[in-house]
C-alpha positions, 0 to 999 in steps of 0.5 A, spaced: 321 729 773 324 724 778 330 727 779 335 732 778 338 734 772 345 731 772 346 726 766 344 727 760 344 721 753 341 724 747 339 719 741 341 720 734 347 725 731 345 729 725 343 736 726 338 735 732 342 731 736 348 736 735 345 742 737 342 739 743 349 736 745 353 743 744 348 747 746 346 744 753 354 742 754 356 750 752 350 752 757 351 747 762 359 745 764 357 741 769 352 736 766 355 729 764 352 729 756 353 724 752 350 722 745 349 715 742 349 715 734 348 709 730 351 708 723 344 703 721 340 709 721 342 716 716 341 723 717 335 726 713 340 731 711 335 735 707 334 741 711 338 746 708 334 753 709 334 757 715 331 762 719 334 769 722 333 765 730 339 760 728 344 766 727 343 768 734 343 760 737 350 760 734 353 765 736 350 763 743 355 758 742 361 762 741 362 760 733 363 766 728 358 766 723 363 766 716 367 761 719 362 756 719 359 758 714 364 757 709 365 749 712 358 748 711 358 751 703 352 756 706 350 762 703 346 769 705 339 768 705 335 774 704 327 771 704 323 765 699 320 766 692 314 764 691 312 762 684 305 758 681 301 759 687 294 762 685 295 762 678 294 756 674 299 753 668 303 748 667 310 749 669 313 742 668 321 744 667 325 749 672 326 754 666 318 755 666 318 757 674 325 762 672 322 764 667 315 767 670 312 772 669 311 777 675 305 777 676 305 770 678 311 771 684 312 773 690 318 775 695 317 774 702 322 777 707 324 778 713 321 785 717 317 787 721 311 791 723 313 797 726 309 801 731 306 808 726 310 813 730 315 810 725 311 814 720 312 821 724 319 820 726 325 824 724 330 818 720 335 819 725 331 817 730 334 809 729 330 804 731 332 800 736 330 792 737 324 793 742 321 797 736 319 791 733 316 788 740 312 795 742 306 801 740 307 807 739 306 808 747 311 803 748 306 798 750 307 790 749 304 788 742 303 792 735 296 793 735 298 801 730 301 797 726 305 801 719 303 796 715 296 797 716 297 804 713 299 800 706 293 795 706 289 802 706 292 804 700 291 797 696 284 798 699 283 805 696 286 802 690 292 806 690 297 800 691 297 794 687 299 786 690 305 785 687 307 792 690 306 789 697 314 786 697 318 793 694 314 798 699 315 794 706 322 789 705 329 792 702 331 786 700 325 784 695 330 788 689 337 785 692 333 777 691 331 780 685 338 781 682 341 775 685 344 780 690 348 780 697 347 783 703 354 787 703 357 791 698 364 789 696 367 794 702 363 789 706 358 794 709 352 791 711 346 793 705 339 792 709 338 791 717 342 788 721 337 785 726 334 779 724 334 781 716 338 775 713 339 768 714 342 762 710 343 757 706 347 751 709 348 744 707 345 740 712 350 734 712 356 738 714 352 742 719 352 738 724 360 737 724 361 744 726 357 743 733 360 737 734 367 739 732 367 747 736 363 746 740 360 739 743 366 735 744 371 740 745 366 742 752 366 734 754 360 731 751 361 724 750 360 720 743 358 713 742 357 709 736 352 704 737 345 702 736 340 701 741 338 695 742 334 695 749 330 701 753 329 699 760 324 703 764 321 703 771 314 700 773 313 708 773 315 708 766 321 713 766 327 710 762 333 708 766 338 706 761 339 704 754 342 697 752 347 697 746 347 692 741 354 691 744 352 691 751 354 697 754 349 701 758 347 709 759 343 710 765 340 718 765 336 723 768 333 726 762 333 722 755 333 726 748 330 723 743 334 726 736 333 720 732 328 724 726 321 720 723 324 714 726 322 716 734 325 710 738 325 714 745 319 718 744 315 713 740 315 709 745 312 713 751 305 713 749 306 720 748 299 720 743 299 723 736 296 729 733 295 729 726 295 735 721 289 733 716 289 740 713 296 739 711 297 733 704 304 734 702 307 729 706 312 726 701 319 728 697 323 727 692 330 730 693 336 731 690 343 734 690 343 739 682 350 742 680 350 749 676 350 750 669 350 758 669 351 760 676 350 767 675 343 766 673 341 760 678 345 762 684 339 765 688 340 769 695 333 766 697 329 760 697 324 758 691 317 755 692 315 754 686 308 750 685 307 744 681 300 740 679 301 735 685 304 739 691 310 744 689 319 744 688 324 747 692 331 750 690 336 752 695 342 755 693 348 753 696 355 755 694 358 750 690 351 747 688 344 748 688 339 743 693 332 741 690 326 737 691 318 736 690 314 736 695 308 732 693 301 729 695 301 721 696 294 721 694 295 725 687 301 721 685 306 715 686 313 716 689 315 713 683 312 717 678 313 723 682 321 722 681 319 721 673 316 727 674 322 731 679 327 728 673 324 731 667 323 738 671 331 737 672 332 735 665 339 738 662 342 738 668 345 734 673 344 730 679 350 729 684 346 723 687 341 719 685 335 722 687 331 720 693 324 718 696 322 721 703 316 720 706 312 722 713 306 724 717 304 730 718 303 732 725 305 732 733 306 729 738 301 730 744 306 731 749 312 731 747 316 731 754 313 725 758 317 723 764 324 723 763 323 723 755 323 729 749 323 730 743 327 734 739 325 737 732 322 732 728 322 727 734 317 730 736 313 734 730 314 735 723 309 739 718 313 739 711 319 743 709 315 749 707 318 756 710 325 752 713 321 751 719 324 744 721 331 747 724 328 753 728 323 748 731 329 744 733 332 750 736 327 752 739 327 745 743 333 746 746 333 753 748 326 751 752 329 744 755 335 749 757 332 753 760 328 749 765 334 746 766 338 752 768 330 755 772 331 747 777 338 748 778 336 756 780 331 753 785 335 748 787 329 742 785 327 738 780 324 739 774 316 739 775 311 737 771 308 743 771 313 746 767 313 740 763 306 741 761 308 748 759 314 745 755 309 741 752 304 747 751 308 752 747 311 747 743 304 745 741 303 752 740 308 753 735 307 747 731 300 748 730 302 755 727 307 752 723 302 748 720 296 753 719 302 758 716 304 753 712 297 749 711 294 757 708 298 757 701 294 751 699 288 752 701 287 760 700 289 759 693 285 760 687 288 755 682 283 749 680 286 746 674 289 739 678 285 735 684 290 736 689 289 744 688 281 743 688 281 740 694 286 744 698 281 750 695 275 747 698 278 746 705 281 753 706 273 753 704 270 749 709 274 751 714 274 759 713 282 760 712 281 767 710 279 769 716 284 765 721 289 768 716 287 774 718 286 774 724 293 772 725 296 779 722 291 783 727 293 779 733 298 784 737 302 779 740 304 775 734 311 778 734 317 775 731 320 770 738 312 768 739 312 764 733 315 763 727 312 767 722 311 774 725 304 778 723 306 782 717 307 774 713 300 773 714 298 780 711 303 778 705 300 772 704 293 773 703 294 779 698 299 775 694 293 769 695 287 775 693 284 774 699 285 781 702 279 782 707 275 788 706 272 787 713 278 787 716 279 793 721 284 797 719 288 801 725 290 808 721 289 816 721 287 819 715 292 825 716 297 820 716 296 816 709 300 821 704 306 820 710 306 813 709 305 813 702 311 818 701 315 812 706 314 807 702 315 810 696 322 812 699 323 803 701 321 803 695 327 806 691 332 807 696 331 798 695 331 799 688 338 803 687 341 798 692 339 793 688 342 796 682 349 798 687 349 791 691 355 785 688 353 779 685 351 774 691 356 769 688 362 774 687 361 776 694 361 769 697 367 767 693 371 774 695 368 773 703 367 766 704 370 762 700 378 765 699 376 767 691 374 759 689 370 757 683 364 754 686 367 748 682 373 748 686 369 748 693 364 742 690 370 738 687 372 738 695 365 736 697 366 731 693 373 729 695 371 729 702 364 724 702 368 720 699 373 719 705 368 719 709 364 714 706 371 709 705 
């Protein structure tokens, strides 16, 4: 960087842009942050499931929790459903994934991997948070992991593959029943600390940045549309020139314009393709409910098709769906026949839509006085709700080089610019192979698309990688997205378990162990039973006793303002 961080223009309104005005605003009062947002470019807005980490970015910036979930027709995640994944069968109608049999689904939550002393301690011992990030002697990294004592059990035969989700997430049971988190007392049911996340509507969630946090602190909006980036002979940006003729010179540019990339893209910033990742296509439409109280579902749902697989997400007043396909296997076209169809009997709020993507990363993501936030810099696929967080994760790391240079008086270098650039790449690269892992490790045969994924996951020993990630000590949740357990997870659901892998337990300890995963077991199992329904728990909490039909009429209404 040139010079100092003093003036800030981010490109692009939606969800990134917002974010990254809200945030560094709220962080930074002193920074004059202005966002240019064109009318001739729309936001994707199809990003509608979340991770634990955008809890604590809200409240970061001062937004109760209930307040804006309720502006933004959110509901209380409490993990992903997996369906399909490594059994072969044709599933062609939604009713054919709602209906499956339990061997063929998955519940993947939020836990962690707990150091083993937890397996010898008094339960009035309470956790405390730096439990998740240290062993037993209090060292960094969980190297004595309590999970490794079940993946014994399942290796002496005494656990079985399904069993893994009840034994070791309390929230299994409650996903299971389509369940809340509180009880209707609103006492919390399950962890309080990075035990739940949401399901948001991703149209409106950018307003709720926008209209409580960013232009309430000063941040300067403007509508209009780029017409000219004019840079130095070093190739730093000096100013964007509007359509209009109005000029924004700045110290650091955002580029928050999503796939459409028109300040990073022009950077020379090098692209890294994900070639192990297919699906880079979608199909994607709004559906309202029929019986809300069966299809209204506190989890995400992935649900695996012939040529890539389907996505649900529960809001409120409606549910957010689309199909995630290999453009090499089926055409757009015949993809949405095939989305319709899966749909049949039910209704669309819109007209489904098409998006398409590459797959991949930028190389550099911050070059000069340029970065990328979000998919501006990197996408991957929807899969696992990574899209949002990498976002986040943008903001919090450009933010803290903002605050270290004005700490030392000094320019952001190019040093801490490489190590940006470093661990965004990083996190990317593990997005990818997470996600990347459900694919290639599945045993399915029965369609091109799967054969193939297999015999890459083959080719390229993904077995052991996944392995791999669940042994590293430091693959803890905050360095990375996906934290160990996950990986363990789904390599059992995949039936990829790793008899060579060296598991970290003490015999004297494995009748303890199963003693405590029983007791997870069916302490989540009554909970489940005594829990609230999901929906009558958002409608008495969130949504002041409204119908979902009410609250979507509403919805409606105001699009339809907006739009006239």
């Amino acid at each position: 960087m040139k010079n100092k961080v003093n003036k800030i223009v981010i490109l692009g309104g939606g969800a990134a842009g917002w974010f990254t005005a809200g945030y560094l605003k709220y962080k930074n009062p002193d920074i004059d942050i202005t966002l240019i947002e064109s009318k001739k470019i729309g936001i994707i807005g199809v990003g509608e499931s979340t991770i634990p980490q955008l809890g604590d970015f809200f409240k970061e910036m001062g937004i109760e929790e209930r307040d804006w979930m309720s502006h933004t027709n959110s509901i209380y995640k409490l993990g992903n459903k997996f369906v399909g994944w490594n059994r072969e069968g044709n599933r062609h109608h939604v009713t054919n994934h709602w209906n499956c049999s339990k061997f063929e689904e998955q519940y993947f939550s939020f836990s962690f991997a707990l150091p083993e002393k937890h397996l010898t301690t008094s339960f009035y011992h309470q956790l405390q948070t730096k439990d998740f990030f240290t062993n037993s002697k209090g060292d960094p990294g969980v190297d004595d992991k309590w999970n490794d004592y079940w993946l014994q059990l399942c290796r002496d035969g005494r656990k079985n593959w399904w069993e893994m989700s009840e034994d070791m997430q309390e929230q299994t049971y409650l996903m299971d029943m389509n369940k809340a988190p509180f009880d209707m007392d609103d006492n919390i049911l399950i962890g309080n600390w990075q035990a739940k996340t949401y399901h948001v509507d991703a149209e409106r969630f950018p307003e709720v940045v926008r209209d409580r946090v960013a232009l309430p602190n000063g941040v300067k909006h403007v509508w209009g549309h780029v017409k000219d980036i004019v840079k130095d002979n070093e190739g730093y940006v000096e100013k964007l020139v509007l359509e209009d003729g109005s000029e924004f010179e700045a110290d650091l540019f955002c580029d928050a314009t999503g796939f459409n990339r028109l300040l990073t893209g022009t950077m020379n910033n090098g692209w890294h393709d994900y070639d192990h990742i297919f699906t880079r296509d979608a199909i994607v439409g709004p559906v309202e409910y029929k019986d809300v109280y069966s299809e209204f579902r506190p989890y995400t749902q992935s649900y695996a098709g012939d040529e890539g697989w389907t996505f649900i997400i529960s809001l409120f007043n409606r549910m957010g769906s689309g199909y995630i396909f290999d453009r090499t296997e089926i055409s757009p076209e015949d993809a949405k026949k095939k989305f319709m169809k899966y749909w049949e009997g039910y209704k669309f709020i819109k007209e489904p839509r098409h998006i398409t993507w590459e797959s991949g990363r930028m190389k550099t993501p911050w070059n000069k006085n340029v970065v990328g936030i979000g998919m501006a810099g990197a996408f991957v696929e929807p899969m696992e709700a990574n899209s949002l967080y990498v976002a986040q994760a943008c903001i919090q790391l450009v933010h803290r080089l903002i605050n270290r240079a004005k700490d030392e008086d000094a320019v952001i270098s190019p040093s801490q610019i490489y190590a940006y650039n470093r661990n965004m790449c990083q996190l990317e690269d593990g997005i990818a192979d997470f996600i990347a892992f459900h694919f290639t490790l599945s045993d399915r045969e029965d369609t091109p698309f799967w054969r193939k994924q297999k015999q890459l996951g083959i080719e390229r020993n993904h077995k052991e990688a996944c392995w791999n990630e669940y042994k590293r000590p430091t693959n803890y949740i905050g360095n990375g997205v996906y934290p160990d357990y996950m990986w363990a997870m789904l390599a059992v659901y995949l039936n990829k378990f790793d008899d060579s892998v060296k598991l970290n337990t003490r015999k004297e300890l494995i009748e303890k162990a199963n003693i405590m995963f029983e007791y997870c077991n069916k302490m989540s199992k009554e909970n489940g039973k005594y829990a609230p329904h999901a929906y009558d728990w958002h409608r008495k909490f969130l949504f002041e006793g409204k119908d979902y039909k009410q609250v979507l009429k509403e919805a409606l209404a105001k699009v339809s303002r907006n739009i006239a």
